[in-house]
N, C-alpha and C positions, 0 to 999 in steps of 0.2 A: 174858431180858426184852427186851422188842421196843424199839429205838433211839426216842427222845425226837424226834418230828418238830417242824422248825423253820419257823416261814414270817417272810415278810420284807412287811407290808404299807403299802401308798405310800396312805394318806388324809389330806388336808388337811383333811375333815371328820372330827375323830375328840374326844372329850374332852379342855380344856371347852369347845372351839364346839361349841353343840349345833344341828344341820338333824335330818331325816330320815336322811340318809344316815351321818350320824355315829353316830346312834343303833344304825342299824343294824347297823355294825360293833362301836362299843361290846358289842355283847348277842351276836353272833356269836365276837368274841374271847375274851368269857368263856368261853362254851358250847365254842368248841374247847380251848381252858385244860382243862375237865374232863375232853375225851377226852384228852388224854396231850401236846398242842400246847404250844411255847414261841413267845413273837410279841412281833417285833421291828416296832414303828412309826413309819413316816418320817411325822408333821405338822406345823403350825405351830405358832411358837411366840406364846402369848395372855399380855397384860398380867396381872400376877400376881391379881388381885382377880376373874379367870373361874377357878373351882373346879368348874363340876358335875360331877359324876358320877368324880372321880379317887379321890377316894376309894373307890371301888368296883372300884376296878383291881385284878386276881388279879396277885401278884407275877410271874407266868410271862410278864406283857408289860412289857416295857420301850419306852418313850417316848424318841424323839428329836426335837426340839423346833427346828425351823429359823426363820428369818428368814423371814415370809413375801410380803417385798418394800416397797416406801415405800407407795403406796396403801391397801393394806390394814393394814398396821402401824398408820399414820393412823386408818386408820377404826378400831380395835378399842383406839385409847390413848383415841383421844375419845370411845368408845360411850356411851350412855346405860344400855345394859344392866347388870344388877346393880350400879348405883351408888346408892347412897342419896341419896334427895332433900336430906337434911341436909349432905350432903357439899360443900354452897357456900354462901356467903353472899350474895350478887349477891340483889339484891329478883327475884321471880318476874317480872316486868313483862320488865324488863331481861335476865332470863336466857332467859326465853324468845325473845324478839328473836334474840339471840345462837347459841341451836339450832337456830331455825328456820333464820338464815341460814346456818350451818354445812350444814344439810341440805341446803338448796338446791344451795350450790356442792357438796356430797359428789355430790349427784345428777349436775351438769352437767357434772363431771371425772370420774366415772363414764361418761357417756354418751361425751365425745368419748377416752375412754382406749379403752376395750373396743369402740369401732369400727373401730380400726387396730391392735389388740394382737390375735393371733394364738394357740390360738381364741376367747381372751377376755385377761379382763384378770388371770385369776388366772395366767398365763402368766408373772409376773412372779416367782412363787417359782419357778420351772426352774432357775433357776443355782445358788440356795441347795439344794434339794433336791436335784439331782444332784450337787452335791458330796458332800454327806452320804451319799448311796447309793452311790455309787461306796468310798467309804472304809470301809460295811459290808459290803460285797461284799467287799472285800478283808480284811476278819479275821473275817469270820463265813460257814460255809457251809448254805448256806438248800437246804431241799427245794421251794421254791415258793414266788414272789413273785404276790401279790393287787393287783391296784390297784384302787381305789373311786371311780367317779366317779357324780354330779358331787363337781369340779370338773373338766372334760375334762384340765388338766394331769397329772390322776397318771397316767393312758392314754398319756400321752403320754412322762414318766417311763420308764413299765413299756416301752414300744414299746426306747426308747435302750439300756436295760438289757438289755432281749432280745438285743438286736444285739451288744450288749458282750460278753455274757458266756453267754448262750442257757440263762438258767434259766428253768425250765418256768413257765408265766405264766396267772394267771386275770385275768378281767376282767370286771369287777363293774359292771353297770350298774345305778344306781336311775332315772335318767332317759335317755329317748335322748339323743341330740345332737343329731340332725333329729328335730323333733317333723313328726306327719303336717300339721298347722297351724300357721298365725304364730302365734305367742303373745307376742311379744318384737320390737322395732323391731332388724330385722337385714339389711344390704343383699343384693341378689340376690348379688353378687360372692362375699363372705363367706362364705353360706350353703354356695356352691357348692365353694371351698375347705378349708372344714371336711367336706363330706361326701368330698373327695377326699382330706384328708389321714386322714380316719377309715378310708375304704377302705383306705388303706393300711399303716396299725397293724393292722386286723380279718386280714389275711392273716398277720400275725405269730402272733396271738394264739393261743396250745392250746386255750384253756379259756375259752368266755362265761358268765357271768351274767348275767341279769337278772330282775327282782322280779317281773312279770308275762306272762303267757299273750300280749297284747297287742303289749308291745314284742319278744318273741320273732319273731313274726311280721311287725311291720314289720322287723325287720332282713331275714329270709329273703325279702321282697317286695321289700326297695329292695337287695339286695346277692346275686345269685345265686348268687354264688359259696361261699356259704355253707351249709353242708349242717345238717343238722336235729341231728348228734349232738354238732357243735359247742357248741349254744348250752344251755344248760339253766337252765330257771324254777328261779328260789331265792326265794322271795316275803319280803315283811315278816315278822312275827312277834310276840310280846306273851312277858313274863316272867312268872309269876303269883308268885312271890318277893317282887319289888318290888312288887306290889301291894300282899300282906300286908304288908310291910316300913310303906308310908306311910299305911295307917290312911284312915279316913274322916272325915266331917263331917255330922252329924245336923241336920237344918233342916226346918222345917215350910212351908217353901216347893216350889212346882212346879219344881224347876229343871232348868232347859238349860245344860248346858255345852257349849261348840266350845273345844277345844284343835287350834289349829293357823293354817295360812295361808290369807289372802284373795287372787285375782287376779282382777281385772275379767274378763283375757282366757280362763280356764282355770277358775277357782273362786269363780262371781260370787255373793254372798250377799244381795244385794240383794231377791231376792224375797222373802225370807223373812224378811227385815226390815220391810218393808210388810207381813207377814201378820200377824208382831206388834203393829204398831200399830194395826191392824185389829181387834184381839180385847178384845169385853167389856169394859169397865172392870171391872166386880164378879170376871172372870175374870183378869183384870191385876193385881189386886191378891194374886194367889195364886201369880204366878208371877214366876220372876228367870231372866236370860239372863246367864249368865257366860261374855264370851269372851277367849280367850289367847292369846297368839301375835305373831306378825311379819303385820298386817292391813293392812299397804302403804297404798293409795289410800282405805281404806275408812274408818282412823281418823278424818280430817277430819267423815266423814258420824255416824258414831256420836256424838262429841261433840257435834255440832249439834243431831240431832236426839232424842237420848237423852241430853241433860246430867242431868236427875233422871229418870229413866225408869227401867223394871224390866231395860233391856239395862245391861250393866257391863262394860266393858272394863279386864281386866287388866293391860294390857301384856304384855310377854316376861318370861314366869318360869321357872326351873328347872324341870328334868324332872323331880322326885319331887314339887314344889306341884302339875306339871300333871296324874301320876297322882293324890294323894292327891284332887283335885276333879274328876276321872273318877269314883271312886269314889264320890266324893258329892253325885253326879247323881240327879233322879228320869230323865231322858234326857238320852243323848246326842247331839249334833248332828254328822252328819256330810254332808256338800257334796262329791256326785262329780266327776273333772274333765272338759272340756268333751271332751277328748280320748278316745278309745275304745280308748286302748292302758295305760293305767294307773289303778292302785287308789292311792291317798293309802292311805298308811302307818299311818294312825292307825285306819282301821278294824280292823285288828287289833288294836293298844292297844285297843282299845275293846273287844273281843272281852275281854282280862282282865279288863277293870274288871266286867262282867257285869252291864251296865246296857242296859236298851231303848233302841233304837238308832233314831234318824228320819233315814233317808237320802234324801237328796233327790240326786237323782241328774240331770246334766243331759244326757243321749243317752240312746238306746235301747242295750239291749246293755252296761249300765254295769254294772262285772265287781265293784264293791262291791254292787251290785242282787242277784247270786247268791249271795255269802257269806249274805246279809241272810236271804233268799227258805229256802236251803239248810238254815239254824238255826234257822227263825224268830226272828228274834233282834230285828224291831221291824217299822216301818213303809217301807216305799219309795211315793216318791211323786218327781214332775215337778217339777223348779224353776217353778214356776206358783204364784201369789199365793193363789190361790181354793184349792188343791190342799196346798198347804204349812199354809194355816190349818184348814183343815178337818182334819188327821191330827195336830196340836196339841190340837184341840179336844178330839180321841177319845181321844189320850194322859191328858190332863187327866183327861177325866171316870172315864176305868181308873184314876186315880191316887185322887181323890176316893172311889170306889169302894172302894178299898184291894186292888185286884184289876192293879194294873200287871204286877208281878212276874210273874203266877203265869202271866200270856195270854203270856207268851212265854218260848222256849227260853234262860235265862242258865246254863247249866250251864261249863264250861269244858270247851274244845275241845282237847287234846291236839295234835293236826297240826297245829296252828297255833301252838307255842309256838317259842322263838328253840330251844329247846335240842333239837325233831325238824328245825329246819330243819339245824343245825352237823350232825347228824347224816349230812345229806345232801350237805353239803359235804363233810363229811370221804370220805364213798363217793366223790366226785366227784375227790377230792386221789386218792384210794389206786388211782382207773382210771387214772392220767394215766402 
């Protein structure tokens, strides 16, 4: 019988802080659990009352649970997330007062922390984390340590580790580090210093990851040093498990669902919020906009202008609410990012749920534009006002119809599921 391989993975995003990137590995770690993997994980540790998705943990991963420094500790004791409205008494007036100025200052000790913390502010779980790594190193021995960024710290983890001890190392990109654009208020100086301290882990590194064709290429463009066999596309993925798992929702409305995140600079949703307002009353009356997620600068606009409207904002909810109303979409909505080096993660989510897909894509060349185009699998259209209402209208009327389904490809895509991508990891562990 072939020896039980062991990896040792550094994510601060991992279950129950749920991102993109957490997800990612969540669905990844199972999937290597079935080829024959035991996985040991260094993350944060979250106030007891965050649960998603642990329950769903294969016994073959074991969790260790660090300090993830005073700022963020802060920020995750006093979250709003998965707390119940009921859970204070304070009149709504007064409590709100109270969050909103909490937010504020979050915001402004944010801003002046992560201007002079080195390469951000999550830099601050390093000393908690590398204790703890250091002390698994020492009674456990690992075939291959992973580290998952963002948050650039675990990159930087893995980089000390290397040096310590020189276990074989991958390195998992969902996000660059230099984006090809600002998207972010970051000073020249900074910027500069982070691309040189990244140069300098990338020469450590065996083995790259990253999620897209895009960011592939910007590394090999801004880092010559880097040869092509180094770096290998591991992209997003979708479970079809968990889909059956959380069931649907039957409603005689048109509905739009967006599970995910808004940025002015990167993922502006603005157009097509004017397009909605724009449309028919007699046609408004047939449809409902449900959105979900962490909607940053956007939520102020939504409650203003959509207080009794057919748009409804959820707030941040757990991962199985956010599939089970995937599923019970007549479309889904999805928003490319401004950047031309990555796909948002959720179009492949979205690939499971096997609902028509309206991707509004904001560049030429927008790499969820090809999944889209590839499957037929719904509409692409230009963040443009006129453009965005007009491929709503056509959706509508295929719905009205009772003909939505059948005009496009929802079949389920195999190559795209989390369990062929671990697949390709594991080929990727068993070259090294």
């Amino acid at each position: 019988m072939p020896k039980t391989k062991k990896i040792l993975l550094i994510a601060y995003n991992f279950p129950p802080l749920i991102s993109p990137q957490s997800l990612r590995w969540f669905y990844l770690s199972r999937e290597m659990c079935r080829l024959g993997y035991n996985i040991d994980v260094l993350t944060i540790r979250m106030p007891s009352r965050f649960t998603d998705l642990t329950d769903l943990l294969p016994r073959k991963i074991t969790t260790y649970n660090t300090f993830p420094g005073i700022f963020y500790y802060l920020t995750f004791k006093f979250s709003h997330e998965y707390t119940s409205k009921d859970d204070t008494k304070i009149s709504s007036n007064i409590s709100n007062l109270f969050w909103n100025f909490l937010s504020k200052l979050h915001y402004k000790s944010y801003n002046v922390l992560n201007l002079f913390m080195i390469p951000d502010i999550y830099a601050e779980w390093f000393p908690f984390a590398f204790k703890k790594i250091a002390e698994l190193v020492r009674k456990n021995s690992y075939d291959i340590v992973i580290s998952s960024s963002e948050p650039k710290i675990c990159h930087i983890i893995g980089f000390f580790l290397k040096v310590k001890s020189n276990i074989r190392w991958i390195a998992d990109y969902g996000d660059p580090w230099i984006y090809p654009m600002p998207i972010v208020n970051e000073p020249g100086f900074k910027r500069k210093l982070i691309e040189n301290l990244e140069k300098i882990i990338l020469k450590k590194i065996d083995v790259i990851t990253v999620a897209t064709e895009g960011i592939k290429k910007l590394y090999i463009s801004k880092y010559p040093f880097l040869v092509e066999d180094k770096i290998s596309v591991l992209p997003q993925g979708y479970d079809p498990e968990m889909f059956t798992r959380v069931g649907c929702e039957k409603t005689k409305k048109f509905r739009i669902v967006y599970c995910g995140s808004f940025y002015s600079k990167l993922r502006d949703p603005g157009p097509f919020l004017d397009a909605i307002k724009e449309i028919d009353i007699n046609v408004q009356n047939d449809i409902e906009v449900l959105i979900a997620g962490r909607i940053n600068e956007f939520a102020d606009l939504l409650k203003k202008e959509f207080k009794e409207g057919i748009v409804k904002y959820l707030g941040v909810i757990n991962h199985e609410h956010s599939l089970y109303l995937q599923n019970s979409a007549a479309v889904l909505l999805h928003i490319g990012n401004a950047t031309d080096v990555q796909v948002p993660g959720k179009i492949y989510e979205y690939f499971g749920a096997r609902r028509p897909i309206i991707c509004i894509k904001s560049k030429n060349g927008d790499l969820s534009e090809e999944l889209i185009v590839k499957y037929n699998r719904g509409l692409v259209v230009n963040n443009i006002k006129a453009d965005i209402k007009k491929s709503i209208i056509e959706l509508y009327n295929l719905w009205k119809k009772g003909i939505l389904d059948s005009t496009f490809g929802l079949d389920a895509v195999d190559e795209l599921t989390w369990r062929n991508r671990a697949i390709y990891l594991n080929n990727i562990i068993n070259s090294l």
